[in-house]
C-alpha beads as a LAMMPS data file, in Angstrom:
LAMMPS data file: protein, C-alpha beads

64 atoms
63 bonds

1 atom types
1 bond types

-500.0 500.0 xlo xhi
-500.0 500.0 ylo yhi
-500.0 500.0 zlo zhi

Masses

1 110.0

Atoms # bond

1 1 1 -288.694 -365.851 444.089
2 1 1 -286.266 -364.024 442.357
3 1 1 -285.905 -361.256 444.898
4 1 1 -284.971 -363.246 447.686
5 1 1 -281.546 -362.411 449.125
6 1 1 -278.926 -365.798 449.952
7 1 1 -277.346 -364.667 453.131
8 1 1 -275.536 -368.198 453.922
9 1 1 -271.894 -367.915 453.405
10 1 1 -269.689 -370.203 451.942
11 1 1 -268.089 -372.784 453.811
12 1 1 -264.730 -372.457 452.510
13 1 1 -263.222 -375.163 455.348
14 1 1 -265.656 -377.774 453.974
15 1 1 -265.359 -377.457 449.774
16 1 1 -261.044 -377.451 450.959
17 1 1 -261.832 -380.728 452.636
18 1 1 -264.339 -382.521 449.701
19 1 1 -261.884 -381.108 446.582
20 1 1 -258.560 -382.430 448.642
21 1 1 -260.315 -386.008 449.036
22 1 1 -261.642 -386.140 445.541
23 1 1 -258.745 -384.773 443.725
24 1 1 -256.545 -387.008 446.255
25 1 1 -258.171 -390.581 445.525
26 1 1 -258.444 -389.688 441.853
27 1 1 -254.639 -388.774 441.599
28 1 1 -253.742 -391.581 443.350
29 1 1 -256.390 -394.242 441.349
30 1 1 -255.120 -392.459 437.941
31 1 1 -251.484 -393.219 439.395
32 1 1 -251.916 -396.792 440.237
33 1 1 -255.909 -398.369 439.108
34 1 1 -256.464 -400.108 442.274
35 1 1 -259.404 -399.943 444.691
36 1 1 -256.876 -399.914 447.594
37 1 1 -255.050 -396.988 446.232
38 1 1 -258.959 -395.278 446.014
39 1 1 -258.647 -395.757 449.606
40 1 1 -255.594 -394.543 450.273
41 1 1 -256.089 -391.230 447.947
42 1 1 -259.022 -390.492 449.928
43 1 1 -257.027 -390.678 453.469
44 1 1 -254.138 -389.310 452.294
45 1 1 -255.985 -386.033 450.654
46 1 1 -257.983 -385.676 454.056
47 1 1 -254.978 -385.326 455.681
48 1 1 -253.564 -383.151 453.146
49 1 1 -256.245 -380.842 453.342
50 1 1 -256.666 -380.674 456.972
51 1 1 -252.845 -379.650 456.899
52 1 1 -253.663 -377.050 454.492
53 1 1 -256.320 -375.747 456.914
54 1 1 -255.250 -376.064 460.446
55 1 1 -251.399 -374.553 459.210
56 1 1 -251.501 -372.537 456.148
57 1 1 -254.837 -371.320 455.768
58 1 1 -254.829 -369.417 459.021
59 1 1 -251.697 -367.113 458.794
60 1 1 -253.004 -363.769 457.790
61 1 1 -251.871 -361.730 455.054
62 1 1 -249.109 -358.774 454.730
63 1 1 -250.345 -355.626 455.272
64 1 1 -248.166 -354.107 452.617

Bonds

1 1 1 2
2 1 2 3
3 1 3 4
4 1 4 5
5 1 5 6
6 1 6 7
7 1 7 8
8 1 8 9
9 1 9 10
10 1 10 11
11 1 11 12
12 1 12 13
13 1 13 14
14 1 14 15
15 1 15 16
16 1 16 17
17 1 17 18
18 1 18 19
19 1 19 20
20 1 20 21
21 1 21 22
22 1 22 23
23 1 23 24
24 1 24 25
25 1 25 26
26 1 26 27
27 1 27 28
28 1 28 29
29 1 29 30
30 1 30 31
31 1 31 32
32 1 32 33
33 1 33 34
34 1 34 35
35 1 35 36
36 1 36 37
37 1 37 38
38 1 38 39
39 1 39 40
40 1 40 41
41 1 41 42
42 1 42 43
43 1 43 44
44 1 44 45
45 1 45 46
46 1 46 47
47 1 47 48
48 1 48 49
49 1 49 50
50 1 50 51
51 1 51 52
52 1 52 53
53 1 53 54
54 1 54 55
55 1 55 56
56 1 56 57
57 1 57 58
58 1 58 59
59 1 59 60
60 1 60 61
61 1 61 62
62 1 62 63
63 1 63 64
């Protein structure tokens, strides 16, 4: 057992997407304490994060 080798990577594009929902309905329920603002944190950090990783994740670093 302990000499097998995990080869799966990481999927980076999927933990941005679950922290930027969770983080976004609990900032939102800490904000306000209403189920419809649960809601509402959990759209609005989707779309946050999908942003993040259709715009800004993608650009590639400086070379210098």
């Amino acid at each position: 057992m302990e000499n097998q080798v995990n080869d799966q990577p990481l999927n980076v594009k999927g933990l941005i997407l679950l922290i930027g929902t969770i983080f976004g309905a609990l900032i939102s329920f800490a904000a306000c304490g209403s189920v419809l603002s649960l809601i509402g944190g959990l759209v609005g950090g989707l779309i946050v994060a999908t942003i993040f990783i259709s715009v800004i994740l993608p650009h590639k670093e400086s070379d210098r």
